[in-house]
matplotlib code that plots the C-alpha trace (Angstrom):
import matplotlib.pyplot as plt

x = [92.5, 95.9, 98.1, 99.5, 103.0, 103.6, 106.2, 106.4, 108.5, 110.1, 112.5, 116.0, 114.7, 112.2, 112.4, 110.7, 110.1, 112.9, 116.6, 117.5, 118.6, 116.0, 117.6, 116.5, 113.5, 113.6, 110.4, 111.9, 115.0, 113.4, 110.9, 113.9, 115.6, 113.0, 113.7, 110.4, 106.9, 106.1, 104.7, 102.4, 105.1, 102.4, 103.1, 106.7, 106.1, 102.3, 102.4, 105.7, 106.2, 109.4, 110.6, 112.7, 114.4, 114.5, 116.8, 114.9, 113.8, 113.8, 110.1, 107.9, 105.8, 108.3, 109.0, 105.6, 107.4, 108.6, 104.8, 104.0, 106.6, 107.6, 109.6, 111.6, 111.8, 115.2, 117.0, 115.9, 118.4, 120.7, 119.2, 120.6, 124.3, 122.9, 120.5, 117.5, 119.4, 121.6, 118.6, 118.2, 115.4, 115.4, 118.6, 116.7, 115.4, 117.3, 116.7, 117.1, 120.0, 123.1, 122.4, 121.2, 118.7, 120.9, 123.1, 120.5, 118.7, 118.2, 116.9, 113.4, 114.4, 116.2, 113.0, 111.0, 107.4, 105.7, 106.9, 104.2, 100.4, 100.8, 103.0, 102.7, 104.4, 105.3, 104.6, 105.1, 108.6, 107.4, 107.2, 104.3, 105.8, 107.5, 104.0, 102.0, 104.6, 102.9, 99.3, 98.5, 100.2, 98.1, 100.1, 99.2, 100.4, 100.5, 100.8, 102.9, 101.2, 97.5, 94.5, 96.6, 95.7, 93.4, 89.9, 91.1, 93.8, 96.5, 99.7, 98.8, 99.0, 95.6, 95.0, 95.1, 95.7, 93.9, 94.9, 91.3, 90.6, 86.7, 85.7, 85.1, 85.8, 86.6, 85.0, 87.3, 90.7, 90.2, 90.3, 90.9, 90.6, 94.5, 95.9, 99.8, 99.8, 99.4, 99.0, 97.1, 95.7, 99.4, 101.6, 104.1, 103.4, 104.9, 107.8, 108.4, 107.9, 110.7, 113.2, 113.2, 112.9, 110.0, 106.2, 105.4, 106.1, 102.5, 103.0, 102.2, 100.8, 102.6, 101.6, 101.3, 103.5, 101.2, 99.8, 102.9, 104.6, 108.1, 110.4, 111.8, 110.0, 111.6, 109.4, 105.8, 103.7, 101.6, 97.7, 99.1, 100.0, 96.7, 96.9, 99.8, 99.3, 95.3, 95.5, 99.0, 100.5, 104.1, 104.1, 106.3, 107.7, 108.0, 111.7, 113.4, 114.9, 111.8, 113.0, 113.2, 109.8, 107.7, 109.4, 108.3, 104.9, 104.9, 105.6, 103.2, 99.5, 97.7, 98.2, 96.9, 96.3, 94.8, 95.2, 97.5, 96.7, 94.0, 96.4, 95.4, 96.1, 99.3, 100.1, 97.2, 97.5, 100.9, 99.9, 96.6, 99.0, 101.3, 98.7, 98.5, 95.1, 94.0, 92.4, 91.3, 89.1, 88.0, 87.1, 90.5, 91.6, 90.7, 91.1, 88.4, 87.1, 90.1, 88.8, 85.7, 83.5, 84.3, 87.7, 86.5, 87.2, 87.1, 88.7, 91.8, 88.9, 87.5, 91.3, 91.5, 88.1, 88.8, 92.7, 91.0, 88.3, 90.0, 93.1, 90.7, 89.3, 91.9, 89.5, 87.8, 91.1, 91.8, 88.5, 88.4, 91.9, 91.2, 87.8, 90.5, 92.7, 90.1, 89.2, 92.4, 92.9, 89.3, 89.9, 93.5, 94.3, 91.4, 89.6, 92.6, 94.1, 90.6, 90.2, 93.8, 92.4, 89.4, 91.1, 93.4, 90.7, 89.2, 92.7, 93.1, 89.2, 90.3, 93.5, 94.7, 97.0, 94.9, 93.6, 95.8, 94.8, 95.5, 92.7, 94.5, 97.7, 96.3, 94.7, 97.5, 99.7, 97.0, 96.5, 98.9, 98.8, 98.1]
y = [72.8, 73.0, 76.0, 75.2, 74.9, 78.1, 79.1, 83.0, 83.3, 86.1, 86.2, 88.0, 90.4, 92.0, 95.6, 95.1, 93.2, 91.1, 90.5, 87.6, 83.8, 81.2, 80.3, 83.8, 82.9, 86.5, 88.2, 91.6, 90.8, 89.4, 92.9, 95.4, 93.8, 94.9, 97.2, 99.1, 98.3, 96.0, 93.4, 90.2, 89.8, 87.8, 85.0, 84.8, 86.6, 84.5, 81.6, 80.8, 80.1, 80.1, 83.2, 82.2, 84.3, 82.0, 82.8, 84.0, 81.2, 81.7, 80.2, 83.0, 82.9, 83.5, 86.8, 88.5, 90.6, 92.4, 93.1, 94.8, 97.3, 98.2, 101.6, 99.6, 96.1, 96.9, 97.5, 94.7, 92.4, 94.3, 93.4, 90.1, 91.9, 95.1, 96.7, 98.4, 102.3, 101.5, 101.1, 104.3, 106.1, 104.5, 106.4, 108.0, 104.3, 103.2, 99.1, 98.0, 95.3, 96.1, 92.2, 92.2, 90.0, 87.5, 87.0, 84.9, 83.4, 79.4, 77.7, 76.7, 73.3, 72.9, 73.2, 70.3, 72.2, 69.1, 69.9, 72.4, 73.4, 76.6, 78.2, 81.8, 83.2, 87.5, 87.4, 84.3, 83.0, 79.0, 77.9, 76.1, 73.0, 72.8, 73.5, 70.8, 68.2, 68.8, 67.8, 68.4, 71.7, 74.8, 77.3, 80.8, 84.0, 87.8, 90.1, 92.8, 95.6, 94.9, 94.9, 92.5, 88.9, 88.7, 87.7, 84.1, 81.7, 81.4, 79.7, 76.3, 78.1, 77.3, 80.7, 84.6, 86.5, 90.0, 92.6, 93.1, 92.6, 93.0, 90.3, 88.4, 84.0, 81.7, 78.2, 76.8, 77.8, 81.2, 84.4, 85.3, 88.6, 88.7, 91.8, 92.9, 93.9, 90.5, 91.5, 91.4, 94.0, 94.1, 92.2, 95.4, 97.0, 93.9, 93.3, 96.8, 96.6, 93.7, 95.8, 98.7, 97.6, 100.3, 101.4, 103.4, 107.0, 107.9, 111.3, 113.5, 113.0, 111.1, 112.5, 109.5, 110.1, 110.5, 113.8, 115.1, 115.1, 115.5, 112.5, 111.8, 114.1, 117.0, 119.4, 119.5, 120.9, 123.8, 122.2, 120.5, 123.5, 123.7, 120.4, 121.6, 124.7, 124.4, 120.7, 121.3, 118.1, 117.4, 116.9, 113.9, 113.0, 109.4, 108.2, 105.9, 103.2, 101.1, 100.6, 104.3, 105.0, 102.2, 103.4, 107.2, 105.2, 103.2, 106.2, 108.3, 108.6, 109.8, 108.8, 111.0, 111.2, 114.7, 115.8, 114.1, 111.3, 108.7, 105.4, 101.7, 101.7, 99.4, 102.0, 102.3, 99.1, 99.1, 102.4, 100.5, 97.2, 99.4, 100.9, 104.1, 105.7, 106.3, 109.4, 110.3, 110.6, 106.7, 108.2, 108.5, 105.0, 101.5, 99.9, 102.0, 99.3, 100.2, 103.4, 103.7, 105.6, 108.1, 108.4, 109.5, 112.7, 115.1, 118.5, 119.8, 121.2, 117.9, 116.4, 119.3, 119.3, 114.9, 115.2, 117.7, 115.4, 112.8, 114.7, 115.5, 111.9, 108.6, 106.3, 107.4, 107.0, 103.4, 102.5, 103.7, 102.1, 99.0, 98.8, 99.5, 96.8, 94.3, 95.3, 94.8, 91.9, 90.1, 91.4, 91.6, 88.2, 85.4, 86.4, 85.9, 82.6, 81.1, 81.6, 80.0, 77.1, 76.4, 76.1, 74.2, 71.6, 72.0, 71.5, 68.0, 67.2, 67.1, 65.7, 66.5, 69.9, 72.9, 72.2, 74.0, 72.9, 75.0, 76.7, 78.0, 78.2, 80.6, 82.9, 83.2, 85.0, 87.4, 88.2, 90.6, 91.8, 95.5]
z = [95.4, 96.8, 95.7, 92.0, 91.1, 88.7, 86.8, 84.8, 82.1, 79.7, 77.2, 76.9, 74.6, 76.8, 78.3, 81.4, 84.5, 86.8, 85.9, 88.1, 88.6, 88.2, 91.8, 93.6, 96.0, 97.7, 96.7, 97.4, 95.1, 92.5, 92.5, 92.8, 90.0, 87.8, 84.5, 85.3, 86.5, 89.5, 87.5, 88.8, 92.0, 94.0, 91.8, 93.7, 96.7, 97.5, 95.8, 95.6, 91.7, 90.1, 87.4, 84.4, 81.5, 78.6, 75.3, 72.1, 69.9, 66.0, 66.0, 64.3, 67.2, 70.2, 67.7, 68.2, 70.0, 67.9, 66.4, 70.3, 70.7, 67.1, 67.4, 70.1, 68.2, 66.5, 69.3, 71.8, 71.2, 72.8, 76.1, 76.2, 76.8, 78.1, 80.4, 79.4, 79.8, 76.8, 74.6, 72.2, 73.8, 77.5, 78.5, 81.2, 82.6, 85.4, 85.8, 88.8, 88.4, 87.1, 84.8, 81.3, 81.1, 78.7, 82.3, 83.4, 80.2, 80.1, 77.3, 77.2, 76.4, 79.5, 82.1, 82.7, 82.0, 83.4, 86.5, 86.9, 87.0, 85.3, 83.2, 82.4, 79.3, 79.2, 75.5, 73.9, 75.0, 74.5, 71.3, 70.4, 69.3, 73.0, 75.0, 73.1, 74.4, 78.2, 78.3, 81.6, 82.3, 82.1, 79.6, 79.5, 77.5, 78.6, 75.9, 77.7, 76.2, 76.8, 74.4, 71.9, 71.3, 73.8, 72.7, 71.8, 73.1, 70.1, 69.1, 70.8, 74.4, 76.6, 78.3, 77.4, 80.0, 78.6, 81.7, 82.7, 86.5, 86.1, 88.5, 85.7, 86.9, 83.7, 84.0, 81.2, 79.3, 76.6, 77.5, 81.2, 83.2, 84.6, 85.7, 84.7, 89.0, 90.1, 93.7, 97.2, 99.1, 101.3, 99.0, 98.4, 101.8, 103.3, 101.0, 101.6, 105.4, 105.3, 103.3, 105.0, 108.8, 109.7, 109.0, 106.6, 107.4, 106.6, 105.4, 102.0, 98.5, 96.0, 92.7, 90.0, 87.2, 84.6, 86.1, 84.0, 80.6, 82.3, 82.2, 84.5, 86.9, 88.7, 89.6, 90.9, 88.3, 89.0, 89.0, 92.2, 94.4, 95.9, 97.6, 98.6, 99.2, 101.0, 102.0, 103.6, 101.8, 100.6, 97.0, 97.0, 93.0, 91.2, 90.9, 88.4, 90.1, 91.1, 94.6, 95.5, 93.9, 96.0, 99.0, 98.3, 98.1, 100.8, 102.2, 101.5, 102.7, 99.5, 96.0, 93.5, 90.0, 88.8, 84.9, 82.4, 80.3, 81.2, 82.5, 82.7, 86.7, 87.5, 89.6, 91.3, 92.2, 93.6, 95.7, 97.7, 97.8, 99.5, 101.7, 100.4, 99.3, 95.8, 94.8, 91.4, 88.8, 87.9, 84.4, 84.0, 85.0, 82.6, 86.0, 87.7, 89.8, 91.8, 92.8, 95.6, 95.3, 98.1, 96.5, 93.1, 93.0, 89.7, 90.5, 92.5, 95.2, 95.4, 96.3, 98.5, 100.8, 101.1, 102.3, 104.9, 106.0, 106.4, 108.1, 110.7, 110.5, 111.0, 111.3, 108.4, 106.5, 107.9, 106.6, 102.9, 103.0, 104.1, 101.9, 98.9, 99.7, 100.4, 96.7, 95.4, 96.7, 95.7, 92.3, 91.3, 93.1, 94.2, 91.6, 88.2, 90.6, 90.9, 87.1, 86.7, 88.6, 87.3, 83.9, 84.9, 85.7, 81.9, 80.4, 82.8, 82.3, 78.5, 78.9, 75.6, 74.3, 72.8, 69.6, 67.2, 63.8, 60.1, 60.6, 63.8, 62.8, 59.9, 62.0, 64.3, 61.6, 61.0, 64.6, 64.4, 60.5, 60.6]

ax = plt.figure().add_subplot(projection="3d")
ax.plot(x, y, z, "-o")
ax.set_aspect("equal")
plt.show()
């Protein structure tokens, strides 16, 4: 099958990903305009699919977002004049566009949808009246904070994309394992590579940011002085604006999680994608398939005795680095595009819209009663 015409989409009301024209075919702008996390860049940056910001529709179902972030809901609005450090609460965000996301919203009336394969929806920013009017694209919704709506395909769309990356291909639209990182094995490293005009610099731990309660970061906490102390490592420290943080990354030659909450593993993601090595307790990581087995470490010791091995062994290093990226990449992007493609097929085998009857339309609303 010949790479599919893709579009992503989020509305004006939501707090994170890119803040940028429609028009913007830079991969590298388009990620450093981002509020916060990377995102499913590969979309632009490998297949070449277009980003839109649409405006909030008054359709109950574009509103579900307000259902996925409550204790933020009330205040989202006022990202369609203002950036996301203006919201109560996110004063210490720093977005990385000066744009609100309103200084670039269209309306969702205006695209041509047929004009593509696959459209994937942050949330649900079509309504469903608007995506049954294009049989033969594939239409797709994200939830942006995972485990919601995402045993079943709702609200007329084809596709849920549920934030798993288990290896798991879908033969026919439903539920599909899609990761919120949409990237390769070297995706970031090579954005990053173009940005900055060097190689990494290949040097220190970058301690991932849920090892600490402290936000935003400022110190190195004290459970991670011995791999500084004994393994001889800079503690290097996440930063706000996205740019600066995946350049400390790229930077850096080990990622490590040790202590803090347990995390999904975006992060983990962007660190192998930027050629870093993971290291950390999989336990502690929903994403675990991420983490090999030689890097699965439990204890501070264990962090230790493996930055010293594999100080004192590159090629060692190169190896468990390139066996995580060839992960990465198997799982976090042929895997989720072949998926996209094969349902693509069952939609234009059946050549209809979803079925999206009373029955469907009533459990829908309860979807997300609670």
């Amino acid at each position: 099958m010949n790479t599919p015409k893709i579009a992503l989409v989020k509305q004006e009301v939501y707090q994170d990903l890119y803040v940028c024209p429609t028009s913007e075919r830079d991969a590298g702008n388009i990620l450093f305009s981002s509020q916060g996390r990377v995102g499913p860049i590969a979309l632009m940056a490998e297949l070449g699919a277009d980003f839109y910001i649409v405006h909030e529709e008054p359709q109950w179902e574009t509103q579900i977002y307000r259902k996925v972030i409550p204790h933020l809901a009330k205040h989202l609005y006022l990202l369609k004049t203002q950036t996301l450090d203006k919201i109560p609460g996110q004063e210490f965000k720093r977005p990385g566009s000066p744009h609100a996301n309103g200084d670039f919203a269209v309306s969702c009336y205006s695209v041509d949808w047929g004009a593509y394969d696959i459209v994937i929806s942050i949330n649900v920013s079509l309504p469903t009246k608007l995506v049954r009017q294009y049989p033969r694209t594939l239409f797709a919704y994200m939830i942006g904070e995972a485990n919601m709506a995402t045993r079943t395909a709702r609200f007329g769309y084809d596709v849920t994309l549920n934030q798993m990356a288990r290896g798991i291909v879908a033969e026919r639209c439903g539920a599909v394992d899609f990761p919120y990182t949409f990237v390769s094995g070297n995706t970031l490293e090579r954005i990053m590579a173009r940005e900055l005009g060097r190689p990494s610099l290949n040097r220190g731990v970058f301690m991932e940011i849920n090892s600490t309660t402290e936000r935003p970061v400022t110190r190195v906490p004290d459970h991670f002085a011995p791999i500084r102390d004994r393994a001889g490592q800079e503690i290097i420290l996440h930063r706000q604006l996205i740019r600066d943080n995946l350049e400390n990354i790229y930077d850096a030659k080990y990622f490590v999680k040790l202590g803090g909450r347990n995390i999904r593993g975006n992060s983990v993601a962007e660190a192998i994608s930027l050629g870093t090595l993971a290291i950390m307790n999989r336990d502690e990581v929903i994403h675990r398939e991420l983490i090999t087995d030689a890097c699965n470490v439990k204890t501070a010791d264990d962090i230790v005795a493996l930055i010293r091995r594999l100080e004192a062994d590159p090629g060692e290093y190169s190896r468990l680095l390139r066996e995580q990226q060839q992960n990465l990449t198997r799982l976090f992007f042929h895997l989720p595009l072949k998926s996209l493609e094969n349902c693509l097929k069952d939609k234009r085998r059946q050549n209809r819209p979803a079925r999206h009857n009373l029955l469907s339309r009533l459990l829908d609303h309860l979807t997300f009663i609670g």
